[in-house]
Structure formats: C-alpha cells, structure tokens
N, C-alpha and C positions, 0 to 999 in steps of 0.2 A: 513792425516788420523786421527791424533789425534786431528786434531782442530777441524773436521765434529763430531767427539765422543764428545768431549768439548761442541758441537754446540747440537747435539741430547739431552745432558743431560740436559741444559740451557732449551731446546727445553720442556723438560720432568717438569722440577722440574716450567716452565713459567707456564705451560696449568695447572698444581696442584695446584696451587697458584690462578689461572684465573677461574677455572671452582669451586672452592670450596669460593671462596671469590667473584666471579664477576670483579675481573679487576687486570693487573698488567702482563697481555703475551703480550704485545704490547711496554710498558715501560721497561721491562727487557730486553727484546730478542731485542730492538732497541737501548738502552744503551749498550751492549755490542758491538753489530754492530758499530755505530760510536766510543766506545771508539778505537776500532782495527783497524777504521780509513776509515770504508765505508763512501761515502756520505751520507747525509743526507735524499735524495730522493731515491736514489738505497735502504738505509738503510729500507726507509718505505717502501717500494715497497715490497721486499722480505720478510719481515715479514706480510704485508696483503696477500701477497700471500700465504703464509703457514697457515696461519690464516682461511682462504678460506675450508681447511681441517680438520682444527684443530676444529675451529668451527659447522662445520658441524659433527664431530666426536661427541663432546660436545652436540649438541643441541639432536641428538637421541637419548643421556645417560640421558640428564636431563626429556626429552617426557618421556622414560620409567620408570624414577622413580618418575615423576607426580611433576615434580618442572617446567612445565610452564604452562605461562598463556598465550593460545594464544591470546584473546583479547588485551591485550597489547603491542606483538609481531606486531600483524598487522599495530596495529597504530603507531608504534616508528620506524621500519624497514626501511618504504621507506622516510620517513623525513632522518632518518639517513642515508640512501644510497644516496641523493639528495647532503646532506652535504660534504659527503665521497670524490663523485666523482669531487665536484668541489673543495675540500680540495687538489685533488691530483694530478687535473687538474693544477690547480694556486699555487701549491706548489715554483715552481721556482719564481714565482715572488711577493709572497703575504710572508713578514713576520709573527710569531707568537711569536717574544721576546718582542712585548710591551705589547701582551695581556696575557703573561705568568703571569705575578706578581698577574696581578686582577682574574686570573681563580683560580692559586693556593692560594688566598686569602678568595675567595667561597669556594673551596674544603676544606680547611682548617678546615673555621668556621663548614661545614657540619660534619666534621669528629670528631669537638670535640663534636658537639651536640649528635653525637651517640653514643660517648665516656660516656655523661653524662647520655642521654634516655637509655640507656643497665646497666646501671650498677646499675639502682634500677630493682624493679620487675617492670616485663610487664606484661599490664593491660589486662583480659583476653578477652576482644572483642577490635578489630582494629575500626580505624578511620571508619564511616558510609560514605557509598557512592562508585561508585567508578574513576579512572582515568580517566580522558577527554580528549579530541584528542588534546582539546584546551591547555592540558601540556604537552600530551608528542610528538606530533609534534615539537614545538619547542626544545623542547630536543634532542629528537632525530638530530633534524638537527645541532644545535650544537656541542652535542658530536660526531656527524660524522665529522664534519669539522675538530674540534681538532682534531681527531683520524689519519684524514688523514696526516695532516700534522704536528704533531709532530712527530707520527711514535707509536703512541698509547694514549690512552684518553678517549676509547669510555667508559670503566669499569667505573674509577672512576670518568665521568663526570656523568652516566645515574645511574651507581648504590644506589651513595649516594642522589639522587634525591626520589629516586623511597623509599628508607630505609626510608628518612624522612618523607615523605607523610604518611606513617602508615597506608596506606590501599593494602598492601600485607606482603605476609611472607617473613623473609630475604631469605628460600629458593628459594622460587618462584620468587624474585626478581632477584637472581642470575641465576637463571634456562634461564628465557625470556630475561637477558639482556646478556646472553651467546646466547641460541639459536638468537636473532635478528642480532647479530653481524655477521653471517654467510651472510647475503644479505650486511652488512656493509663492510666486506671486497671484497666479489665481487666487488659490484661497483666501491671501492679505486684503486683496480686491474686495473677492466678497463679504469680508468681514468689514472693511471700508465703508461698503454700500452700504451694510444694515447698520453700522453706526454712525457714520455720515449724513447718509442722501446722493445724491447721484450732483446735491453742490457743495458736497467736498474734493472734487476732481475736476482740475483747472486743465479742458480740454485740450487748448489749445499749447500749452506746456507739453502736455500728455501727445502731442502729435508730433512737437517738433523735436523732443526728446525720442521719439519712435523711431521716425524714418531716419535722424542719424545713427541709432543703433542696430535699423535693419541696413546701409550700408556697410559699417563695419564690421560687420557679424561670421562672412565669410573670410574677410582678409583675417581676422582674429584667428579662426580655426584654423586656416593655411598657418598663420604665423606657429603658433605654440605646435607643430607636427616638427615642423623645421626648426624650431631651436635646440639645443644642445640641453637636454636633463639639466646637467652641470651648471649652465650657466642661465637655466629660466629658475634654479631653486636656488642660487643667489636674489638672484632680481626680487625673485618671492619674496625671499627673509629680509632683503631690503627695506620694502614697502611695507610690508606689516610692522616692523622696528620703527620708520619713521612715521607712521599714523600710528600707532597705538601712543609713540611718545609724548605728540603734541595732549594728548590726553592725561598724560600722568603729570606732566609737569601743571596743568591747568587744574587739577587734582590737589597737587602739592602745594597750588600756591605760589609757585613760583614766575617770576617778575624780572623786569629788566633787561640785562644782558645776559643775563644767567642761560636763559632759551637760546639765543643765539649760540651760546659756547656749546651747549649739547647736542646741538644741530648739525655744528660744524663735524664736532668731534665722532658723530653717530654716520653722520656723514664722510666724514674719513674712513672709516671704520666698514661702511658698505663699500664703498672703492678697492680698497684694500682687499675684500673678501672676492669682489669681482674678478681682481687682477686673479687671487690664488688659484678662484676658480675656473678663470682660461686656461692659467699654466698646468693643472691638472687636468683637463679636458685636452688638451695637447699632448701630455704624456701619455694618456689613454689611449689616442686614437695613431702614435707614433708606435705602442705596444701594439695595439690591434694587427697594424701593417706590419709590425715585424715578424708574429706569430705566422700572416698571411702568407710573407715570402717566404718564411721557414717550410712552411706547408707544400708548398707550392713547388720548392727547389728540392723538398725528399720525397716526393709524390712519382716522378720518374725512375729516381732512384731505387725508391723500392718495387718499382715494377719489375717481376719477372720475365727473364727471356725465356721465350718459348721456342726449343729450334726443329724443325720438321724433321719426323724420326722415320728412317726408313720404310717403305710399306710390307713390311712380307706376308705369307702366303696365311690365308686363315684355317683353322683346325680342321673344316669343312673339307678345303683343296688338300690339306695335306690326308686325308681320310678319316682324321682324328675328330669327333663330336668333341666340344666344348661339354667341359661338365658342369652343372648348377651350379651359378653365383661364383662361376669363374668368366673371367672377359677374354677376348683373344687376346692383347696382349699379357696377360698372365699365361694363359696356358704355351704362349709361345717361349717365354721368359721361362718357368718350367721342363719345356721340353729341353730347351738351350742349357738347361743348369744354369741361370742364370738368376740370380734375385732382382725383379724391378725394383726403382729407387719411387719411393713416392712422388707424386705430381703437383707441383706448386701450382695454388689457382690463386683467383685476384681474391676470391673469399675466407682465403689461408692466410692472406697479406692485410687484410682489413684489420684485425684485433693488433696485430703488431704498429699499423700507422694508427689508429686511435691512439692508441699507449702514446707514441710517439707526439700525438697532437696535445695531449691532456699533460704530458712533460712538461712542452714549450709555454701551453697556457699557465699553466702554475709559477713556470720560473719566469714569465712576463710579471704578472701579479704578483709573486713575491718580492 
C-alpha cells in the first residue's frame, strides 16, 4: 500500500512537472520504475499506459485554457504515433545506448540556447511564418520512437524543438506537445500489447501512477497559462541542461567528483540565467506600463474640442434650394463669403495617435 501511495505521488508531482514544462512524466515515473528493478519494457509499457490518461486529462485542461494549437497537433501526432509503435514494437531487439550520447548531445545544445534566448528580453513579435509538416513530421516521428523505447522522450525531444523555432508561445508549445502525446502513448500501448501481452503491464503501477496524474493535470495547465514566457523558457532550458547532462557525463566516463563539480557549476549557471531572466521580464513589463500611461495621458490630449456653432437659417427658409452635393453649412458659408475651415473628427485623429503610439513603442524597445 505504501509503495502504490509512493507510486500516486511520483505519479502526481511527474504530470506537474510534465503538463507546466512539457516533458519529464515519462523520464521520471520510468526511472523510478527500473531503478526498483522493473524491466525495461514492462517499465515503458506501464508508464505509456497511464500516460494514455494522464495525457488525455492534460490535453482537455490545456484546450480549455487556450494553450493549443491544433494545427500543429495534427501534423506531429501521427508521425509521432508511427514512431511510438514501432519504438515499442522493436524495443526487445533494437538498442538506444549508442544513440543516447548524440541525442543528449542535441538536447543539451538546445537547452543551453534557451538558457541564453530567455534570459535577455523577448522580442515582441515571434519568428514570421508558420510550422511545416516538412519539420514536424519528422519530429514527431522521432521523438515518438525515443519515447518509446527509452520509457520517455517525447517532451524533451519535440518541446525544445518547437521553443527554438520562435514561432509559438512557450505555452502553446507545451499545451500541443502535451495534448499530441495522448495519440503517442496509445499507439506505444498498442505496440506494447502485441509485443508484450497484456503481462507486460504492471496494473497496479499503471493505476497509481494514473490517478496521481489525473489530479495534477488541471493545476499543471492553470500553472504554465500564468507563468511568465520569460521565465517558464528559463526553467525549460534548465531541466533539459541538467538531464541531458547526467547522460553525457555517464557517456564520457566520467567518475568521482568530477559530476559533482559539473553539477554545481551547471547549476550556477541555471540560477544565474533565472535571475537574468526576471530582471528582463521586469523591464518588459515596466516598458509595457510606461508605453500604457504615455497612451493614456495623449489620448485626451489629442482629443478635439468641438464647440456648438451657431444654428442659422437653412437655404430652404432663406428661399435659396441647396444645390447637389452641397450641405447647408456650405452653401451658408458661400453665401456669407465665407470659406469653412474643415472639420476635425475623432477619425481624422486616429492615424496621427497610432503614429504617436507605434513612436513610443519603438523607443520603449529600442
């Protein structure tokens, strides 16, 4: 009883981590499994299996707080399901410890370039354009295959992909590569079963890993709506830097204190980029307000006064017809000798306060 409670909270605290970051329920909740000494395949089995729910939990919390894209969903899902199923298929017989070093080699580099792009300010229009089948098809299949067959993969191969590209929000990225994952653990499932049996999936793992990831599932999407861009694609480049590392140094061979020193220093290193990235999320949003009151305190200003112009008599009373596409005040102005001065409207004033707005925004930015 106390290991399934053990298993729920792992369960709980994975899907928080996974649904507010985009990846890291699969690497957890599969690391604890083989460290207590499941196999390998039963290990992924039963974690895509709970996944299956946990995901689907996820993906209706991220729809209603408008963190996905389904355009992107559509085209990543079934590459990554294609991947998934033959990841889990050919698990028994296909290695992934020669291709570990070069994967966590890429993630690596990706997670410090988010480490470095997050921790200046971000620039207020994203990358023009948007996603091609032609990237995330491959992707997608990819990180479905990893996913499959290490026993988690899908987050931090498709997440930090999709961060770097700069043509989505970090929420929205995490939103869609949460919801797609739900068709990517099916599929791993079914490929499970026909290479498995239905006693390669330790039920009872598979449930208490569930219901703690259908608790967390909604706090997750609330969380990642509410954080700051700035400072959830710190956190992001963090976590992929320090799990990709523990791999390259167990790669390299390397031993002793050595890990400790890199850990620390990798770990300084995230600190430091957090802090930059508050102080620039602060100057952002101190720009934002200044733009605001600027706006705000020339918006009266440039309002015109309009002051009630005498009423006199129309062409009609005076016996004189109005002639076509002339207005009674013209033809009265006319008769007076008089030239009206044109009439300032609030639609006359719009293109001069845009200019004026698109000024301030530039010289905040600049």
């Amino acid at each position: 009883m106390r290991k399934l409670l053990v298993l729920a909270l792992v369960g709980l605290a994975a899907q928080l981590v996974d649904g507010s970051l985009g990846m890291a329920y699969g690497l957890t909740s599969s690391t604890l499994l083989l460290f207590a000494g499941v196999a390998p395949a039963a290990a992924s089995a039963s974690v895509h299996l709970a996944e299956i729910g946990t995901t689907l939990a996820a993906g209706v919390s991220h729809w209603r707080f408008g963190n996905v894209d389904w355009r992107v969903v559509g085209r990543i899902a079934l590459p990554g399901a294609i991947g998934a199923f033959a990841g889990a298929t050919f698990l028994s017989s296909i290695s992934t410890e020669a291709a570990a070093p070069w994967m966590a080699a890429i993630l690596f580099t990706l997670g410090a370039y988010l480490l470095v792009r997050f921790s200046r300010p971000l620039r207020a229009t994203r990358a023009a354009g948007r996603l091609r089948s032609r990237f995330l098809a491959p992707l997608g299949l990819v990180a479905g295959f990893v996913d499959a067959t290490g026993g988690g993969g899908w987050g931090p191969v498709a997440t930090p992909a999709l961060l770097v590209s700069g043509r989505m929000e970090p929420r929205k990225v995490i939103g869609s590569v949460d919801t797609s994952e739900f068709v990517v653990a099916g599929a791993a499932s079914v490929g499970f079963l026909i290479g498995l049996g239905t006693e390669g999936f330790l039920l009872p793992t598979v449930a208490a890993l569930l219901i703690g990831g259908l608790i967390a599932a909604p706090i997750a999407a609330w969380l990642v709506r509410i954080v700051p861009a700035q400072l959830l694609g710190a956190v992001i480049g963090g976590v992929i830097v320090l799990t990709n590392a523990r791999t390259l140094l167990s790669a390299g061979g390397v031993s002793g204190s050595a890990p400790v020193v890199v850990y620390a220093l990798l770990g300084v290193a995230w600190v430091v980029a957090i802090v930059l990235a508050v102080r620039a999320l602060r100057r952002t949003r101190r720009a934002r307000a200044t733009v605001e009151a600027a706006l705000a305190s020339a918006s009266p200003a440039s309002a015109p006064s309009v002051e009630a112009a005498p009423v006199s008599a129309s062409p009609a009373e005076a016996g004189e017809p109005a002639r076509p596409g002339e207005s009674v005040g013209s033809a009265e102005a006319a008769k007076s000798g008089q030239v009206p001065e044109p009439v300032v409207t609030a639609e006359t004033s719009e293109p001069a306060e845009a200019a004026e707005s698109r000024k301030l925004a530039a010289a905040v930015e600049g």
